[in-house]
PASEBA-1860 file (N, C-alpha, C; in nm, 3 decimals):
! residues 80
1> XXXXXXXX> 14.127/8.536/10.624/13.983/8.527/10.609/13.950/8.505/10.461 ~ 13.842/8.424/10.455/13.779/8.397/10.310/13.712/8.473/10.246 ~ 13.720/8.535/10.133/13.583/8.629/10.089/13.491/8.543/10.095 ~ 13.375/8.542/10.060/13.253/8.552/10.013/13.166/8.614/10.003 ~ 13.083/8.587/9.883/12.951/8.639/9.819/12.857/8.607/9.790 ~ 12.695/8.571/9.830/12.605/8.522/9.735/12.475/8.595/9.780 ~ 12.397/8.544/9.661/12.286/8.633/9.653/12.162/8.566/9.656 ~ 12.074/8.583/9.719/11.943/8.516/9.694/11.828/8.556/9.701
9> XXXXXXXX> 11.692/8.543/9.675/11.631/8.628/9.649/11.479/8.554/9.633 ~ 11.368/8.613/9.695/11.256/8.543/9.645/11.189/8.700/9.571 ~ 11.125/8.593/9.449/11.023/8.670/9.368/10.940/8.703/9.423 ~ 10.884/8.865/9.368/10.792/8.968/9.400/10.638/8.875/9.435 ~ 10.659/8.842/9.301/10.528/8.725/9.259/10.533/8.583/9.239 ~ 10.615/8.515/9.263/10.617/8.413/9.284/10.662/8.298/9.403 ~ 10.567/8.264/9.483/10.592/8.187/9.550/10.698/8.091/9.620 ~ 10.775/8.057/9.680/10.898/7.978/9.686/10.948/7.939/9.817
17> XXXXXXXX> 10.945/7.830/9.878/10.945/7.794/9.998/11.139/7.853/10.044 ~ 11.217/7.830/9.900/11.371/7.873/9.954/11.376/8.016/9.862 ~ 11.497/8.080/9.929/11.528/8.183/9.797/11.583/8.087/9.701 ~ 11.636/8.151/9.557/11.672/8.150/9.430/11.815/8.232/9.470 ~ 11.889/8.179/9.396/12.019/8.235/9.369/12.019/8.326/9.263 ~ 12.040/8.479/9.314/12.058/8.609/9.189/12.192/8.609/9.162 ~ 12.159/8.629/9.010/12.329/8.699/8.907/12.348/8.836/8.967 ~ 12.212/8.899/9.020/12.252/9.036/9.069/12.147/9.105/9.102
25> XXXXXXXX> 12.178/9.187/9.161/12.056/9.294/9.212/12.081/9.435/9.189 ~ 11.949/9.499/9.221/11.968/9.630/9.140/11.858/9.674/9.282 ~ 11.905/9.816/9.308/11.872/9.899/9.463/11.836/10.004/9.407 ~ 11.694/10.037/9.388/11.613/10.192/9.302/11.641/10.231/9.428 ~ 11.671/10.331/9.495/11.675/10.385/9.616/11.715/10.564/9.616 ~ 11.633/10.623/9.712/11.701/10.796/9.671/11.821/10.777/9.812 ~ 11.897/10.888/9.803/12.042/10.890/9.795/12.014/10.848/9.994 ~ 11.885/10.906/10.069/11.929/10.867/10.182/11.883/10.756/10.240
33> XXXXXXXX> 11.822/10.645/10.149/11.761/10.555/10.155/11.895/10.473/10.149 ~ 12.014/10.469/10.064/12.106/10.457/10.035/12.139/10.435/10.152 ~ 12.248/10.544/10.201/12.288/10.579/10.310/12.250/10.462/10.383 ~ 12.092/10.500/10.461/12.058/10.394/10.569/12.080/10.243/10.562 ~ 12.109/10.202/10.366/12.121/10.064/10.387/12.306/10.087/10.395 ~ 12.354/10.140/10.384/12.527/10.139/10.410/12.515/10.162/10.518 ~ 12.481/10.225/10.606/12.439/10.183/10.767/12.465/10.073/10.811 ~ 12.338/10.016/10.782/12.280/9.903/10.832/12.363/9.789/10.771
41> XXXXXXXX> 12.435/9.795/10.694/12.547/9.707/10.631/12.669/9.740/10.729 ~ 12.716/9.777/10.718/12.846/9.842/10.814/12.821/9.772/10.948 ~ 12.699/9.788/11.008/12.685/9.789/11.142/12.679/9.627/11.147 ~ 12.579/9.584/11.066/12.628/9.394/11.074/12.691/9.386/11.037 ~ 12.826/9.380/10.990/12.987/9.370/10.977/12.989/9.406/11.095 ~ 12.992/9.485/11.171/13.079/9.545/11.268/13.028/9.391/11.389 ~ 12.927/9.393/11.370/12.847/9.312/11.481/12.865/9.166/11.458 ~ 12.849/9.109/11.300/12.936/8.974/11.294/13.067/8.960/11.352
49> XXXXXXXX> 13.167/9.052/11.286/13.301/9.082/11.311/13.361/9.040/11.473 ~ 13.238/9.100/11.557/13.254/9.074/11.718/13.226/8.916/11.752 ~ 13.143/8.917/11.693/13.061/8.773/11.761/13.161/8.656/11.761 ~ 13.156/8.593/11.876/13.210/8.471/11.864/13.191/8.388/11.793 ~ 13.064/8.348/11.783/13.029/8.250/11.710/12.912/8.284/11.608 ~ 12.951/8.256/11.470/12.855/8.381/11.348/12.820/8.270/11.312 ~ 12.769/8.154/11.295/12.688/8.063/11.309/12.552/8.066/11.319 ~ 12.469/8.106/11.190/12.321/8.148/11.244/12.318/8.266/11.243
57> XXXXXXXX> 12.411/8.378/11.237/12.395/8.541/11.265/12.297/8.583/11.136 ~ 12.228/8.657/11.192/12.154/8.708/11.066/12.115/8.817/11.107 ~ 12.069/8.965/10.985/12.022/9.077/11.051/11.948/9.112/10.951 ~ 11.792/9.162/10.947/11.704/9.213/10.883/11.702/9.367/10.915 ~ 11.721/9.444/10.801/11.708/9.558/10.776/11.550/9.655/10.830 ~ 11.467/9.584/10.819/11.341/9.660/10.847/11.315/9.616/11.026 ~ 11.401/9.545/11.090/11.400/9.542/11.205/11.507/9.638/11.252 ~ 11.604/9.697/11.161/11.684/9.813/11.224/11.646/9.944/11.147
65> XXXXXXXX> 11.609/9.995/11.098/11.589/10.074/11.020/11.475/10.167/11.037 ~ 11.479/10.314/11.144/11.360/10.313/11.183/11.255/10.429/11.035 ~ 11.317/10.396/10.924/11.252/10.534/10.803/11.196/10.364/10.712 ~ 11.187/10.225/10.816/11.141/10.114/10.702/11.035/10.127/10.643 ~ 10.952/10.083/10.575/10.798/10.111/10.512/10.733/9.959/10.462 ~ 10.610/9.923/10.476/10.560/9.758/10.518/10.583/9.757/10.391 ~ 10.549/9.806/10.306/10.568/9.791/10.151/10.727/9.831/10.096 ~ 10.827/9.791/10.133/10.956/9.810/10.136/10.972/9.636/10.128
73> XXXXXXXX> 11.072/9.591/9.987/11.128/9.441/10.054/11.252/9.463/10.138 ~ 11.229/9.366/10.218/11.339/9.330/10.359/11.493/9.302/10.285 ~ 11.605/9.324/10.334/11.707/9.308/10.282/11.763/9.220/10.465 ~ 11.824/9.109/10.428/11.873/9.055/10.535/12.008/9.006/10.481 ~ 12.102/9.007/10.579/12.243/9.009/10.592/12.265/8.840/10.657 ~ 12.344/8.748/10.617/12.371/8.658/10.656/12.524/8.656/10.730 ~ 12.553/8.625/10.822/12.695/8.619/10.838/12.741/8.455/10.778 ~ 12.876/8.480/10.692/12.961/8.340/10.653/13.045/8.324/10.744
END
């Protein structure tokens, strides 16, 4: 299997029909906010990992996550 990594990202305040490619990100989060996103990471691995075909797989965090908040940005998982 291949690694990969990338990052993308739309601005708070600025407009952008695609994401932007980030050098990096930074997660202010208290420790069980944490947690729930290593959750929710784990579990799409586990769930790409199965799938036959990860083609299109994608998983948004505030659709699994039941402590999400509307004012929370969405963190979504792409499968490669």
């Amino acid at each position: 299997m291949t690694t990969h990594l990338s990052l993308h990202c739309y601005l708070q305040d600025a407009p952008s029909e695609r994401p932007q490619r980030c050098s990096d990100v930074t997660i202010e989060a208290d420790p069980a906010t944490l947690r729930a996103i290593a959750h929710f990471l784990l579990a799409s691995a586990d769930t790409f990992d199965q799938a036959q075909e990860r083609a299109g797989m994608h998983a948004h965090l505030q659709d699994e996550w039941d402590g999400w908040q509307d004012d929370f940005p969405d963190l979504v998982v792409v499968a490669a």
